[in-house]
C-alpha positions as CSV (number, residue, x, y, z in Angstrom):
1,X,0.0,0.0,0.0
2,X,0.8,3.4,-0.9
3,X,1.8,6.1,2.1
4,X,1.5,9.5,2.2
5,X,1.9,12.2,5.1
6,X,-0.7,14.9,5.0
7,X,2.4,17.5,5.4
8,X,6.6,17.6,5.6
9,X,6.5,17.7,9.4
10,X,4.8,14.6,9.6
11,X,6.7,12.9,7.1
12,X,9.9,13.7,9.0
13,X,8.3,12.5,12.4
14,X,7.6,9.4,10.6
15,X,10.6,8.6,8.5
16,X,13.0,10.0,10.9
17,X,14.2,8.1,13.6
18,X,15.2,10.7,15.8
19,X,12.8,12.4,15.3
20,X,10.6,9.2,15.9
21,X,12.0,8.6,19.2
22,X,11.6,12.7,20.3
23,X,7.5,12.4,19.7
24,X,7.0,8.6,20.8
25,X,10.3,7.5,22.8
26,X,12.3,4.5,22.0
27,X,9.3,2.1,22.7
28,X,6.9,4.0,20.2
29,X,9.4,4.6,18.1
30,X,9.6,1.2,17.2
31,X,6.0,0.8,17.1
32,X,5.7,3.2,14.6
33,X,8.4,2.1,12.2
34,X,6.7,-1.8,12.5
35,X,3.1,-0.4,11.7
36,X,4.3,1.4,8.7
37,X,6.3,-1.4,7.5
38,X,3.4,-3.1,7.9
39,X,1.1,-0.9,6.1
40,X,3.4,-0.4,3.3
41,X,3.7,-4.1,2.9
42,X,-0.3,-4.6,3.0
43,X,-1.5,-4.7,-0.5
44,X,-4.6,-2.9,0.7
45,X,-6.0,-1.1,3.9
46,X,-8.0,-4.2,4.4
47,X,-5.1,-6.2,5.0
48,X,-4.3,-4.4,8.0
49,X,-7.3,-6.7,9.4
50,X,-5.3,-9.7,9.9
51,X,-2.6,-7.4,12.3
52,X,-4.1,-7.8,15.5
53,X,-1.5,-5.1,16.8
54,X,-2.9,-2.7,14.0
55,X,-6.4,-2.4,15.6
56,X,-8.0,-0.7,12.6
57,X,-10.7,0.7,13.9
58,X,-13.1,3.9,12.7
59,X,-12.1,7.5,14.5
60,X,-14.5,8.3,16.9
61,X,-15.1,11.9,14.5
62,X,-18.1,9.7,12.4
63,X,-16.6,9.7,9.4
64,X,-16.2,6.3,8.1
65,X,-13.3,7.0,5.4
66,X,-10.8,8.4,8.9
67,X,-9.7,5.5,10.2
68,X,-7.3,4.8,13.4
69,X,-4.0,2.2,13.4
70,X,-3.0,1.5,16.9
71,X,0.4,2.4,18.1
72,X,-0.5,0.5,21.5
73,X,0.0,2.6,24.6
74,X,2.1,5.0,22.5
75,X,-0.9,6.9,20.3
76,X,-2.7,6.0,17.5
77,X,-1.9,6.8,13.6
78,X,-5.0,8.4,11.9
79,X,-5.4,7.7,8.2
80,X,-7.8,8.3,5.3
81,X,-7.8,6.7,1.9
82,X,-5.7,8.8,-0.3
83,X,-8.7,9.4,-2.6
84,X,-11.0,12.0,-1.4
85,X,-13.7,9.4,-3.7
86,X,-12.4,6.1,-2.7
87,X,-13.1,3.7,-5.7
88,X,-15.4,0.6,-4.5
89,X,-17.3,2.8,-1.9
90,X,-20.5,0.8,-1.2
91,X,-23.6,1.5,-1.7
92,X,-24.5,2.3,2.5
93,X,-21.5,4.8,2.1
94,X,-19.2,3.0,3.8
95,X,-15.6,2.8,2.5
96,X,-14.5,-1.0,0.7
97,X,-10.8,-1.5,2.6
98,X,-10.3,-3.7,-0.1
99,X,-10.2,-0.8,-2.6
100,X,-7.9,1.3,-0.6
101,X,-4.5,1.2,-2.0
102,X,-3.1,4.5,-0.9
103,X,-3.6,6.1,2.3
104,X,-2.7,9.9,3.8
105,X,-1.1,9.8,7.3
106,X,-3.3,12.7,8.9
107,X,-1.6,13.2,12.1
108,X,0.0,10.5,15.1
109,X,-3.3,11.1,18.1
110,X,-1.6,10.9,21.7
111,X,-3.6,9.1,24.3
C-alpha cells in the first residue's frame, strides 16, 4: 500500500528516527516504524485486518473514510484513503478497505 503524510512535518516525524524517538520514545518509536512497514507491505487497507497489533478501527469523528491504526499505549496513527472518492465505496456509504490502496497519514493522536 501506498503512504502519504498529509504535510513535511509529519513525514519527518515518521521517516525520521530521531525524530521518531523525540515524539513517541524509544518504545513508540519502534511501534511506529513496525506499523508502517506493515502498512506499506499490505496490499490494501483491508489487509491491516489480519494485524491484531494494527487495531484498525473507525475514529471516533463519524466519518467512516478516517480511520485509526493502533500504536499501542504510544498513540494512535490516523489515516484516510488517499482518494477524497475512494473507488469501490459501497452502496451504505461505507468505504471497501479492499479498494484502498493509498492512504494519507493525517496526524500520530496521543492518548
Amino acid at each position: 500500500m501506498e503512504i502519504v503524510f498529509k504535510d513535511a512535518e509529519l513525514a519527518r516525524v515518521c521517516n525520521s528516527g530521531p525524530a521518531r524517538r523525540d515524539r513517541l520514545g524509544p518504545d513508540g518509536a519502534t511501534i511506529l516504524l513496525r506499523r508502517l512497514g506493515q502498512m506499506e507491505a499490505a496490499h490494501h487497507l483491508a489487509d491491516l485486518r489480519h494485524v491484531a497489533a494494527a487495531r484498525l478501527r473507525p475514529a471516533a469523528n463519524g466519518d467512516c473514510f478516517t480511520l485509526l491504526v493502533s500504536l499501542g499505549d504510544h498513540g494512535d496513527l490516523v489515516v484516510r484513503p488517499r482518494d477524497d472518492d475512494p473507488p469501490g465505496t459501497l452502496d451504505d456509504g461505507t468505504l471497501n478497505e479492499h479498494a484502498v490502496r493509498a492512504v494519507i497519514v493525517a496526524a500520530i493522536h496521543r492518548p
